[in-house]
GUTIZA-172857 format. One record per residue (C-alpha): residue number from 1; residue in one letter; x, y, z. Coordinates in nm, 4 decimals. Example, Ala and Ser with C-alpha at 12.3 -4.5 7.8 and 13.67 -1.06 7.14 Angstrom:
{1; "A"; {1.2300; -0.4500; 0.7800}}
{2; "S"; {1.3670; -0.1060; 0.7140}}
This chain:
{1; "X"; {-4.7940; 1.7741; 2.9757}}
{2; "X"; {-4.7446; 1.3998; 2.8500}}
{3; "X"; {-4.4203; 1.2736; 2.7432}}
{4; "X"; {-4.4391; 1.1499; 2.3919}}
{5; "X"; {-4.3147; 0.8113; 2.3232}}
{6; "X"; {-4.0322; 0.7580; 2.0572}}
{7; "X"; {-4.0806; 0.5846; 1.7360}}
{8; "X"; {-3.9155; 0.2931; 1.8285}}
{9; "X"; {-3.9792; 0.2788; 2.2428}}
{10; "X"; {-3.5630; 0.3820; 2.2285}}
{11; "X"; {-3.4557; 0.5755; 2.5274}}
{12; "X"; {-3.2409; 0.9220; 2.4234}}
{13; "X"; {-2.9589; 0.8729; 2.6442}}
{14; "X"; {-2.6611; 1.1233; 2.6837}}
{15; "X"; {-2.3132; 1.0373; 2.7460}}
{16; "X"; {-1.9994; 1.2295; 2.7018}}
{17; "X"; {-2.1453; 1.5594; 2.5947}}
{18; "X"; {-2.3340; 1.3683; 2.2884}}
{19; "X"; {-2.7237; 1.2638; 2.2747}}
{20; "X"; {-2.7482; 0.8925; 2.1309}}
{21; "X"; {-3.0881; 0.7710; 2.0245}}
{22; "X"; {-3.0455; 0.4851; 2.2247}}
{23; "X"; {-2.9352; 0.3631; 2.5235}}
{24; "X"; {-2.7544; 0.0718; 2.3452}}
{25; "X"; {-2.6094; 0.3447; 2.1040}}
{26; "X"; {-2.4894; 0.5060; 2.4070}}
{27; "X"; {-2.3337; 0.1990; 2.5487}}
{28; "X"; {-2.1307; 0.1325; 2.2389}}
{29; "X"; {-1.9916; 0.4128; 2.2029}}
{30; "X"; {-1.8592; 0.3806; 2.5386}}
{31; "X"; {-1.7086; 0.0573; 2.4472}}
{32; "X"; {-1.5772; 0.1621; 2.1501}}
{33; "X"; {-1.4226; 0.4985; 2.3327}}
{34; "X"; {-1.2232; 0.2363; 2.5700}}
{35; "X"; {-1.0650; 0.0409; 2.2429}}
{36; "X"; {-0.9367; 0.3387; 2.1125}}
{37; "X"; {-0.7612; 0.4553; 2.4290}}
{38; "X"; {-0.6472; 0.1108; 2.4825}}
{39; "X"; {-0.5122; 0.1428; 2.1070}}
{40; "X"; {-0.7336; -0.1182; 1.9229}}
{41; "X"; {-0.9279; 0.1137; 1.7091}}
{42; "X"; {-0.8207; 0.4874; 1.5846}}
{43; "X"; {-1.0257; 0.7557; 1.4214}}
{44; "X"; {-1.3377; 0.7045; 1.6054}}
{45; "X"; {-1.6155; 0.9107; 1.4259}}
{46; "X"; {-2.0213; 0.9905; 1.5106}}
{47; "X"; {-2.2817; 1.0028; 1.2812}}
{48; "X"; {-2.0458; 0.9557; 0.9342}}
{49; "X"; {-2.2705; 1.0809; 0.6862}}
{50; "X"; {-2.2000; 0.8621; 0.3180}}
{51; "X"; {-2.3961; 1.0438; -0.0174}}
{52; "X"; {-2.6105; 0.8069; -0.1668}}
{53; "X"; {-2.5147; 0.8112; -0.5622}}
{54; "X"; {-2.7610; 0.6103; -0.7839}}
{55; "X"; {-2.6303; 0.6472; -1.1606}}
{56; "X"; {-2.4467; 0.9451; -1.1085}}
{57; "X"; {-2.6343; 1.1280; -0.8951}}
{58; "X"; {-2.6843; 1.1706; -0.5212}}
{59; "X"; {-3.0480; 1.0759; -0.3962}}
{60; "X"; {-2.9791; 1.0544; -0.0390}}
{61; "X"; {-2.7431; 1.0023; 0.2479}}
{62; "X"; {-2.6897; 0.7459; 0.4700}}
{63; "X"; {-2.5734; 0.8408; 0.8542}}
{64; "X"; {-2.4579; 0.5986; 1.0312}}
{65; "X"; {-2.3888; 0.5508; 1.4010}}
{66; "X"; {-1.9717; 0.5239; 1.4226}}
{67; "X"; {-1.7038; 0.4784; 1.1756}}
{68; "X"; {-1.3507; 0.4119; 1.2791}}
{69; "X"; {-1.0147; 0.2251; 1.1614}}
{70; "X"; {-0.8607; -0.1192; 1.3051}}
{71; "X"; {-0.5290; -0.2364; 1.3652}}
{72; "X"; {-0.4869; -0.3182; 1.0116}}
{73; "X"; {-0.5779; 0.0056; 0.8443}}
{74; "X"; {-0.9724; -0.0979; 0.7723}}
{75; "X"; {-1.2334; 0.1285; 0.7993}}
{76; "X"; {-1.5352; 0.0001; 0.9828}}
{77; "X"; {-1.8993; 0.1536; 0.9728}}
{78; "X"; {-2.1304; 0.0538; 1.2331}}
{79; "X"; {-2.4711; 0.1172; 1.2940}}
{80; "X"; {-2.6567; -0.0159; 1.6048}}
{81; "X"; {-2.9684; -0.1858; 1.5147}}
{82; "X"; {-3.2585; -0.3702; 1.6579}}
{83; "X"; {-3.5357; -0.5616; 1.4724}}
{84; "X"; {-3.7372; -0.2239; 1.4530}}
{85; "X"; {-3.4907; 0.0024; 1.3648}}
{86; "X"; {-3.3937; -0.2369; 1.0038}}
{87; "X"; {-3.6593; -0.0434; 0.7849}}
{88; "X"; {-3.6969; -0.1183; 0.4278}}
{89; "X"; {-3.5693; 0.2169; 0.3887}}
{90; "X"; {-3.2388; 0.1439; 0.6103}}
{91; "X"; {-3.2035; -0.2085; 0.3945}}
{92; "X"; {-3.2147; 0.0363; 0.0445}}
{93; "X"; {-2.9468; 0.2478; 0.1657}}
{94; "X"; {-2.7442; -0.0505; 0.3333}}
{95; "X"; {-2.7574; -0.2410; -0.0661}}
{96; "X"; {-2.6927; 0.0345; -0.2641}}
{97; "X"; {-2.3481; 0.1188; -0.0610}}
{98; "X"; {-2.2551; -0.2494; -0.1048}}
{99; "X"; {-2.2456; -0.1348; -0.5012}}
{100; "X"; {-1.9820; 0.0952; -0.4628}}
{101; "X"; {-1.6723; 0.0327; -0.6005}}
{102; "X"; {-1.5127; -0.1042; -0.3576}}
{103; "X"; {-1.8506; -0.1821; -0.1200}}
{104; "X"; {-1.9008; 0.0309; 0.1735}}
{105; "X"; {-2.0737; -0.2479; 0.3972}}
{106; "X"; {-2.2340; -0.1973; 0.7099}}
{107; "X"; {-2.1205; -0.3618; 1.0539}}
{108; "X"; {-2.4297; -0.3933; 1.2335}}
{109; "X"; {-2.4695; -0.4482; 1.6101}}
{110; "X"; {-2.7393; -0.5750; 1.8248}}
């Protein structure tokens, strides 16, 4: 039996007990596990899943990769990205969250 490719050549990579789609997903949330035991981050979540609410109603969601606080109280959402993986679709979602009152923006990392 052939292996089938993934949409985006990624390589599913586990770490940790968790399946990332990506080996550079994988790798961040490594380094992100290693600021939060050394203190620099707290809250570290996976896969944060935001409603999408256009006029009132919810149309979508939008998952992203990790979602944690900093030193100063902030909550950060990041989502791992490379050129293939920033889809009109993803770029939809990513603008209507900056509308939100206050914006949820998107910390991307290549």
């Amino acid at each position: 039996m052939m292996k089938r490719r993934t949409k985006y050549n990624n390589k599913i990579t586990s770490f940790d007990g968790f399946t990332f789609d990506s080996k550079k997903e994988a790798n961040r949330y490594f380094e992100l596990k290693m600021l939060q035991a050394g203190g620099e981050i707290s809250n570290l979540e996976l896969q944060p899943k935001i409603p999408l609410i256009v006029n009132g109603c919810q149309i979508a969601n939008y998952v992203g990769d990790f979602r944690y606080k900093t030193l100063d109280g902030e909550t950060v959402i990041e989502d791992v990205k490379s050129p293939a993986t920033k889809t009109p679709i993803y770029n939809l979602k990513k603008k209507i969250l900056a509308t939100y009152n206050p914006p949820v923006l998107i910390k991307e990392v290549f």
